[in-house]
N, C-alpha and C positions, 0 to 999 in steps of 0.2 A: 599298781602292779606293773604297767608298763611303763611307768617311770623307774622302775627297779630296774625293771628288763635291759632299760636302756643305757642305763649308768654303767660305766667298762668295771669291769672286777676288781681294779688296783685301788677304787675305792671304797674300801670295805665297809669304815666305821659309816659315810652315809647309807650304800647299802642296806646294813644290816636293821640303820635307822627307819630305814622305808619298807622294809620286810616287819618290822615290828607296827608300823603304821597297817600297814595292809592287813597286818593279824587284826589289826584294832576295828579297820574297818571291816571286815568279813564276820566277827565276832559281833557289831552291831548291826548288820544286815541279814543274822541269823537272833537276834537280840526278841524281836517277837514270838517267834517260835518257842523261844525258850523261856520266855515270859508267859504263854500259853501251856508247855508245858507245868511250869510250877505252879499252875492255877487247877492244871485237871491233878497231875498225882506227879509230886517231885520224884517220886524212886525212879520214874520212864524215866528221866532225864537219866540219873546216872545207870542206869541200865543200859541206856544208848549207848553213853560215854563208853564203859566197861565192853560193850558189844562191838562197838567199831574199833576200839583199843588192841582185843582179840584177835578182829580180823583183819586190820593193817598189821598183825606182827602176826599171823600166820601166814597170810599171800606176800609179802615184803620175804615173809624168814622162807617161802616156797618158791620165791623169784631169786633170793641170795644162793640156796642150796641146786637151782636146777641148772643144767648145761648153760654154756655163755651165750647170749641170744638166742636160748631158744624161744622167748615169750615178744620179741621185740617185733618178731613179723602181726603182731596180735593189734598192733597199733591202726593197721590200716583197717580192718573191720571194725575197732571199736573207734574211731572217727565217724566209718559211714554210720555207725549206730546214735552215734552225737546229734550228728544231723537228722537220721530219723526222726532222733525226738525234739530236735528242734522244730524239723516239719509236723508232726504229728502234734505238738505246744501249738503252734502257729493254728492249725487243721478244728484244734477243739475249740481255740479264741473263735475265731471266726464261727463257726458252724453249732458251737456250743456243745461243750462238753459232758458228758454222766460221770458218775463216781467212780463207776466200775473202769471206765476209760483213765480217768486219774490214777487207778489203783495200779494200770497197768502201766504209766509212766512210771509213777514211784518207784514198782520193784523190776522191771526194766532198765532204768534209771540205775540201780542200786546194783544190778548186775553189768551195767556199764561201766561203772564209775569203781569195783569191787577192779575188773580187771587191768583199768588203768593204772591200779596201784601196782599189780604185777608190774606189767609195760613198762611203768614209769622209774618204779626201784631197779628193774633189767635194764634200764637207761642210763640210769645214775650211774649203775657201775659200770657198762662198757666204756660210759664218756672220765671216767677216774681211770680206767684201765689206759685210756688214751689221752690223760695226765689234764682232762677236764675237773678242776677241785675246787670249782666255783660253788661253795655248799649251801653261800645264800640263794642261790636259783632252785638250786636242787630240793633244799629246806620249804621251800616256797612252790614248789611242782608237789611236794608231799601233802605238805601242809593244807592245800587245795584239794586236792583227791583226800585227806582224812575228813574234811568241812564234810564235800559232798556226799559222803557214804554218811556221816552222821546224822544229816538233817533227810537222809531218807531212811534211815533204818529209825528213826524218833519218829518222823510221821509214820511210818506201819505201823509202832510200837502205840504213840499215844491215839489213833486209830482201835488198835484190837483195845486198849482201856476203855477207850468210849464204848465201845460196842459191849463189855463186860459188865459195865455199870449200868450201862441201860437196861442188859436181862437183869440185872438184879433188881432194877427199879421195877420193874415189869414184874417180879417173883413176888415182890411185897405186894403190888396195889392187887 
């Protein structure tokens, strides 16, 4: 990705070659999870899909419809909240963590990374308003905030399946 980053824009076809790599690699760094999911119950998987799909084209289509930055000043607290949880990541390694503290990154997490998508779609277009139409970056700032919102709304998701199968294993014995 920061090899993309750095490449000037007038070189598209590599670009878009290294935007298609970085999907490749993010797709196998999320490659477990999803391989975890098809072992507990395949429908969470595309339940996920369809969930995140939802609500990147509801907060996208709520950031295209609302005044012209008005969501862009949102940036600066959902940073400091990045790093919360990067310190708060950092706080549970060391100190060791509970589940319940995990569950609180997750949808923490999820509502961080939910308003990025706002942010970053009210991004995309003041910087096209201001004749920035570099869409492999922009493709690539999305594409990243659609990952993150997916692999935490599949862990809540294949979370509540665990915990559904278990009462039922529990109702039989």
């Amino acid at each position: 990705m920061i090899w993309l980053l750095s490449i000037p824009p007038y070189q598209e076809q590599r670009r878009v070659s290294l935007l298609m790599a970085s999907a490749v690699f993010e797709g196998a760094s999320v490659g477990p999870l999803i391989d975890l999911a098809i072992q507990i119950d395949p429908s969470v998987l595309v339940a996920a899909f369809v969930g995140t799909a939802i609500a990147f084209a509801c907060f996208s289509g709520a950031a295209m419809l609302a005044k012209r930055r008005e969501y862009l000043y949102l940036g600066g607290l959902l940073s400091s909240a990045v790093s919360m949880l990067l310190w708060l990541h950092l706080a549970s390694s060391i100190f060791g963590g509970s589940a319940a503290f995990f569950m609180f990154e997750i949808y923490f997490g999820l509502l961080v990374f939910v308003g990025y998508m706002v942010v970053d779609t009210q991004d995309i277009i003041e910087k096209a308003h201001l004749g920035d139409l570099d869409y492999v970056k922009h493709a690539l700032t999305l594409f990243t905030d659609f990952v993150a919102v997916f692999v935490r709304i599949l862990i809540i998701m294949l979370k509540n399946s665990a915990e559904k199968s278990e009462k039922k294993k529990k109702r039989r014995d």
